[in-house]
DSSP file (Angstrom, degrees, kcal/mol; ACC not computed):
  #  RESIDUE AA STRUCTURE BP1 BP2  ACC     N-H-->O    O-->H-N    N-H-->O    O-->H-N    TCO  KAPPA ALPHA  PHI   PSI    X-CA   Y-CA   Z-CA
    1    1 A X              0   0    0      0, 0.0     2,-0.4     0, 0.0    46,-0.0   0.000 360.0 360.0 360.0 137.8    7.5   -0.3   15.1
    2    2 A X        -     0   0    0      1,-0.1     0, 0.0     2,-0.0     0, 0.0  -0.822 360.0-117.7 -79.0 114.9    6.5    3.0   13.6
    3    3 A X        -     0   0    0     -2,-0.4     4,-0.2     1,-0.1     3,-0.2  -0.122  13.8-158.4 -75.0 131.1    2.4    2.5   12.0
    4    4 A X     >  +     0   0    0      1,-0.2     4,-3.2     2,-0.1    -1,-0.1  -0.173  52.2 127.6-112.1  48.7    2.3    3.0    8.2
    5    5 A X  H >> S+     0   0    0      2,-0.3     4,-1.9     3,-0.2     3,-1.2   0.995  83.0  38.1 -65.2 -87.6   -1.8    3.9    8.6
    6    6 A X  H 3> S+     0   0    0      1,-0.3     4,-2.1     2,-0.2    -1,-0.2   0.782 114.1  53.4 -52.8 -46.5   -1.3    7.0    6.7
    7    7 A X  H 3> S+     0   0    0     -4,-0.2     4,-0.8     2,-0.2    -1,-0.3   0.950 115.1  41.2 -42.4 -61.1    1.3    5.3    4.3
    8    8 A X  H XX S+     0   0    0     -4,-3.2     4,-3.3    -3,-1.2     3,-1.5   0.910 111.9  57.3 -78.3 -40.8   -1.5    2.2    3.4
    9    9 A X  H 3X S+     0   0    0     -4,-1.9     4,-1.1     1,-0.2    -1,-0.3   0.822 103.6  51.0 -66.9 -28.2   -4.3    4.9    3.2
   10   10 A X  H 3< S+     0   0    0     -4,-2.1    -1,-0.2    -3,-0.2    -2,-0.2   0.543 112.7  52.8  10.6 -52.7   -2.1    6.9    0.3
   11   11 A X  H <X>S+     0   0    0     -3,-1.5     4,-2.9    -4,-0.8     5,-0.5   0.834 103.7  47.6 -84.2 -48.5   -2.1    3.6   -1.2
   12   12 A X  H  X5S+     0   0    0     -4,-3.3     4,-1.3     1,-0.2    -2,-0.2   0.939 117.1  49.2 -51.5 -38.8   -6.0    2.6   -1.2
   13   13 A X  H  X5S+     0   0    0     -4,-1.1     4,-1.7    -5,-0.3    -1,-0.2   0.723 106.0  53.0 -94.5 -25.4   -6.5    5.9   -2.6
   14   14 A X  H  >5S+     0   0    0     -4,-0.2     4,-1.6     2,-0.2    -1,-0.2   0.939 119.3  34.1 -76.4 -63.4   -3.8    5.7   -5.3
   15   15 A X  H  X>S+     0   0    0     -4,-2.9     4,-0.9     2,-0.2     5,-0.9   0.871 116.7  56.7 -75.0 -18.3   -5.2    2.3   -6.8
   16   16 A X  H ><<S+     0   0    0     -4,-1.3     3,-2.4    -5,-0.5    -2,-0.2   0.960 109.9  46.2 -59.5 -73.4   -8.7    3.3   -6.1
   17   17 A X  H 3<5S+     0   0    0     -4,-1.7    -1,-0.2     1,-0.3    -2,-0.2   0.690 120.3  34.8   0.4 -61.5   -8.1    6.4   -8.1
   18   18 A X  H 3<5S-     0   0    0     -4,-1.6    -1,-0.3     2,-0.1    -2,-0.2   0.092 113.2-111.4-117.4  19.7   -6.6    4.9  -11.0
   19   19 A X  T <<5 +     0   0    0     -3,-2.4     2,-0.4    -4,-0.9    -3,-0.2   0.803  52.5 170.4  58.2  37.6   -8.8    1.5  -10.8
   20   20 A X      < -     0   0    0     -5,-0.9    -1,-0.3    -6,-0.2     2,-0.1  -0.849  29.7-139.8 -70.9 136.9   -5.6   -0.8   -9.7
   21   21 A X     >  -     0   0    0     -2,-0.4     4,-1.8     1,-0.1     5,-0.0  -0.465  18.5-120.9 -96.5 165.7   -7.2   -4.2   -8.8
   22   22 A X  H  > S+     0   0    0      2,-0.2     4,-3.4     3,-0.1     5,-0.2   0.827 112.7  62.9 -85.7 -26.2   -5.3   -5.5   -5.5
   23   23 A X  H >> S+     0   0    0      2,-0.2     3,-2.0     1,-0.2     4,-1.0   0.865 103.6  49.9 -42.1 -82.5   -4.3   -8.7   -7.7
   24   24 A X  H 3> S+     0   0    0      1,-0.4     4,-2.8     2,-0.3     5,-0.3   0.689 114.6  39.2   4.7 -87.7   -2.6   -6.5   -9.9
   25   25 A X  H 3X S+     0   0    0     -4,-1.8     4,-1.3     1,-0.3    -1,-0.4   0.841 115.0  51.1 -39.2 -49.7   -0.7   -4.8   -7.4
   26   26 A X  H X<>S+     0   0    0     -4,-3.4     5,-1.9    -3,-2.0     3,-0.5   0.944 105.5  55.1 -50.6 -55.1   -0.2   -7.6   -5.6
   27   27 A X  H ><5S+     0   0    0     -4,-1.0     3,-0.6     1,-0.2    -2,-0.2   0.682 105.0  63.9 -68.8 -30.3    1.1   -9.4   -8.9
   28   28 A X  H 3<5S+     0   0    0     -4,-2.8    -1,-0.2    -5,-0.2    -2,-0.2   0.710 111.3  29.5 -38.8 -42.7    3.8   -6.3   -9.3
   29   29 A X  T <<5S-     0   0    0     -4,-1.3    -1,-0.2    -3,-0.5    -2,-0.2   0.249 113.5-108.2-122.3  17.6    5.6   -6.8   -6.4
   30   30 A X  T < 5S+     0   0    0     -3,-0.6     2,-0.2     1,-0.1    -3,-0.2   0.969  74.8 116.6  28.7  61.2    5.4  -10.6   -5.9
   31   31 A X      < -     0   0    0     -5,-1.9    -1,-0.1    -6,-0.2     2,-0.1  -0.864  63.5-105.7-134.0-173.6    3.4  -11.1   -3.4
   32   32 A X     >  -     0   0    0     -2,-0.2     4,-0.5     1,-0.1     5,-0.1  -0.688  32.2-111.0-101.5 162.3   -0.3  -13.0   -3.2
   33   33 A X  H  > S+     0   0    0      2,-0.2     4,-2.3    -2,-0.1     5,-0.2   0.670 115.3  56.1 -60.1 -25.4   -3.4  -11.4   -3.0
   34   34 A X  H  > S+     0   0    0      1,-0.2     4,-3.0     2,-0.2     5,-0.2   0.979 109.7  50.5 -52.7 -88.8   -4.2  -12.5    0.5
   35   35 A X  H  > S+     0   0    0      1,-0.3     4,-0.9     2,-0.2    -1,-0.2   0.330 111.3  46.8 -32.7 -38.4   -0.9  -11.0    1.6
   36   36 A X  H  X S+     0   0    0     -4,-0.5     4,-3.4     2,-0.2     5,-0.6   0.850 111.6  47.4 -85.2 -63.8   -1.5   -7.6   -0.1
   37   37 A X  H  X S+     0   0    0     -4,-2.3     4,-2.7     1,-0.2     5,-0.5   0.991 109.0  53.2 -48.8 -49.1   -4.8   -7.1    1.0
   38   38 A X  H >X>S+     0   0    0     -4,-3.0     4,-3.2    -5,-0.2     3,-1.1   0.995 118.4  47.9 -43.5 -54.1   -3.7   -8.1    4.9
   39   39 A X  H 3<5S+     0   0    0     -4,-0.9     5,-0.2     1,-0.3    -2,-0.2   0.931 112.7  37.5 -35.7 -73.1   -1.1   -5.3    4.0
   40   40 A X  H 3<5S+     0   0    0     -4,-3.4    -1,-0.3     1,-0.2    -2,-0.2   0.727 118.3  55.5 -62.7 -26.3   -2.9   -2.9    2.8
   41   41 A X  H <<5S-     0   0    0     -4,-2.7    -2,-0.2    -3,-1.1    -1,-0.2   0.950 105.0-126.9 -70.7 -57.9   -6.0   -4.0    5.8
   42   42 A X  T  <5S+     0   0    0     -4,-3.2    -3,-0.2    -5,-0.5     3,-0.2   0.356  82.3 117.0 108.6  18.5   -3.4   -3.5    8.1
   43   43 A X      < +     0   0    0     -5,-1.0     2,-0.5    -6,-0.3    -4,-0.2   0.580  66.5  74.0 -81.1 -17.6   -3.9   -7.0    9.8
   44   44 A X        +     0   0    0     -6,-0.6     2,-0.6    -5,-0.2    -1,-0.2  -0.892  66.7 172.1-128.6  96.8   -0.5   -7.8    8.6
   45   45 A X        +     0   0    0     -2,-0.5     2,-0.2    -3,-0.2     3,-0.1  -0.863  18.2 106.4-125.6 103.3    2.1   -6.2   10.5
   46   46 A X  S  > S-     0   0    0     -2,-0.6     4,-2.1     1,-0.2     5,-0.2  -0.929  71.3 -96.5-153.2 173.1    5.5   -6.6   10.3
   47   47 A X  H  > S+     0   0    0      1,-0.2     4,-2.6    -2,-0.2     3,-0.2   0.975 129.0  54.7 -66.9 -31.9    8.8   -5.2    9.1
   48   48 A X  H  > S+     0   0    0      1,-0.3     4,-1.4     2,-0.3    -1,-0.2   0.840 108.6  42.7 -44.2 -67.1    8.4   -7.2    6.4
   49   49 A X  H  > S+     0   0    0      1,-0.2     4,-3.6     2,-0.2    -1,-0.3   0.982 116.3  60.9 -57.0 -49.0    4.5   -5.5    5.6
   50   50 A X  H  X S+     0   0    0     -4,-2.1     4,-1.3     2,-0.2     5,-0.3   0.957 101.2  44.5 -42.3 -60.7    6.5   -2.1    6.4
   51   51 A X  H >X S+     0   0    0     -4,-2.6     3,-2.9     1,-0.3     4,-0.7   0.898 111.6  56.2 -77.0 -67.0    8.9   -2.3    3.9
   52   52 A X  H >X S+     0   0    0     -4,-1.4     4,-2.6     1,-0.4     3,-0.6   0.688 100.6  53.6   8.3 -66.3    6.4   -3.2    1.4
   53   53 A X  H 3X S+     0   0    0     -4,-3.6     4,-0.5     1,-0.2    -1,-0.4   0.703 112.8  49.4 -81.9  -3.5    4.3   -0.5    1.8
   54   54 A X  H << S+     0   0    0     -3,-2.9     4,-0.3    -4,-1.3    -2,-0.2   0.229 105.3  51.0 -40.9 -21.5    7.4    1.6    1.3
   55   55 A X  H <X S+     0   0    0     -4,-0.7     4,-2.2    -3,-0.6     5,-0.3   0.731 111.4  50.0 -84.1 -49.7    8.6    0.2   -1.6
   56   56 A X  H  X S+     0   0    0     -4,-2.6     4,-1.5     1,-0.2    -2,-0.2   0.815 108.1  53.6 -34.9 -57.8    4.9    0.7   -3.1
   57   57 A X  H  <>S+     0   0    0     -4,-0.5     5,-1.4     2,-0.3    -1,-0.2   0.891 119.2  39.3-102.8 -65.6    4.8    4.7   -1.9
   58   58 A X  H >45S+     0   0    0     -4,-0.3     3,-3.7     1,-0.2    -2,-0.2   0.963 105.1  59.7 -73.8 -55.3    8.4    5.0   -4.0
   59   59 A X  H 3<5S+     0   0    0     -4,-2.2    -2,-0.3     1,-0.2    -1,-0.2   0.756 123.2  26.1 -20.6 -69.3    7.7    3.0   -6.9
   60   60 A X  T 3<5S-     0   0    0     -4,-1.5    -1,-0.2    -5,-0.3    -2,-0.2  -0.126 102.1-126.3-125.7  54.9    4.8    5.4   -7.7
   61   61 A X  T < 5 -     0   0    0     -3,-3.7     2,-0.3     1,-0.2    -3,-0.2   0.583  37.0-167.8  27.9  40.6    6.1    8.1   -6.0
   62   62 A X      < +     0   0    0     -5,-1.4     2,-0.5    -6,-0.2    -1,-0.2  -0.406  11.1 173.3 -52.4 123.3    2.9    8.4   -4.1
   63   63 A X        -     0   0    0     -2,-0.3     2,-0.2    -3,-0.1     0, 0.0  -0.943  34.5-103.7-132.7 139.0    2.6   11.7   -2.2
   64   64 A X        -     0   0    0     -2,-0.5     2,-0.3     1,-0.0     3,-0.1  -0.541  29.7-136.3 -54.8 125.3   -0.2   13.3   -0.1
   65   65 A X    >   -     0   0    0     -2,-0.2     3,-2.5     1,-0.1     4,-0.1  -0.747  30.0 -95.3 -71.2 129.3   -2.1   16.1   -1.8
   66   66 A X  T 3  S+     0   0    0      1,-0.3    -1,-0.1    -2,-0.3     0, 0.0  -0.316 118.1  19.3 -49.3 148.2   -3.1   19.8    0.5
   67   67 A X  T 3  S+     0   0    0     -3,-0.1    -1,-0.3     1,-0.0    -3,-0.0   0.008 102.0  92.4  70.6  -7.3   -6.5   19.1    1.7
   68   68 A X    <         0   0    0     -3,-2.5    -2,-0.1     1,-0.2    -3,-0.1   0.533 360.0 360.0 -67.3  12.7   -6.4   15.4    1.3
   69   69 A X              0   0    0     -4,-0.1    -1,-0.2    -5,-0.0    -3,-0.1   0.134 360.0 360.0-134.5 360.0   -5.3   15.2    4.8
């Protein structure tokens, strides 16, 4: 299964940025907080976590910036 490391850090940086709480997020995509944060931790790995953090990445068309990298 491919690692989505890069994907979930993209994502911390995105609510971090824009002061999304992980509740929030969480509460967006119907899932619990627990669940999101494992996600997001990377402690929770499955396709299941995968596709998640893929849906997240398109929903709000999160993209890596040059030099963020």
């Amino acid at each position: 299964m491919p690692t989505t490391l890069a994907g979930r850090e993209l994502i911390k940086k995105y609510i971090d940025d824009r002061n999304i709480s992980i509740t929030s997020l969480a509460a967006t995509f119907g899932v619990g907080k627990m669940y999101m944060t494992q996600v997001l931790a990377g402690t929770r790995k499955s396709a299941a976590a995968n596709e998640l953090v893929l849906k997240i990445i398109e929903t709000f068309k999160i993209r890596p910036h040059e030099g963020d990298e």
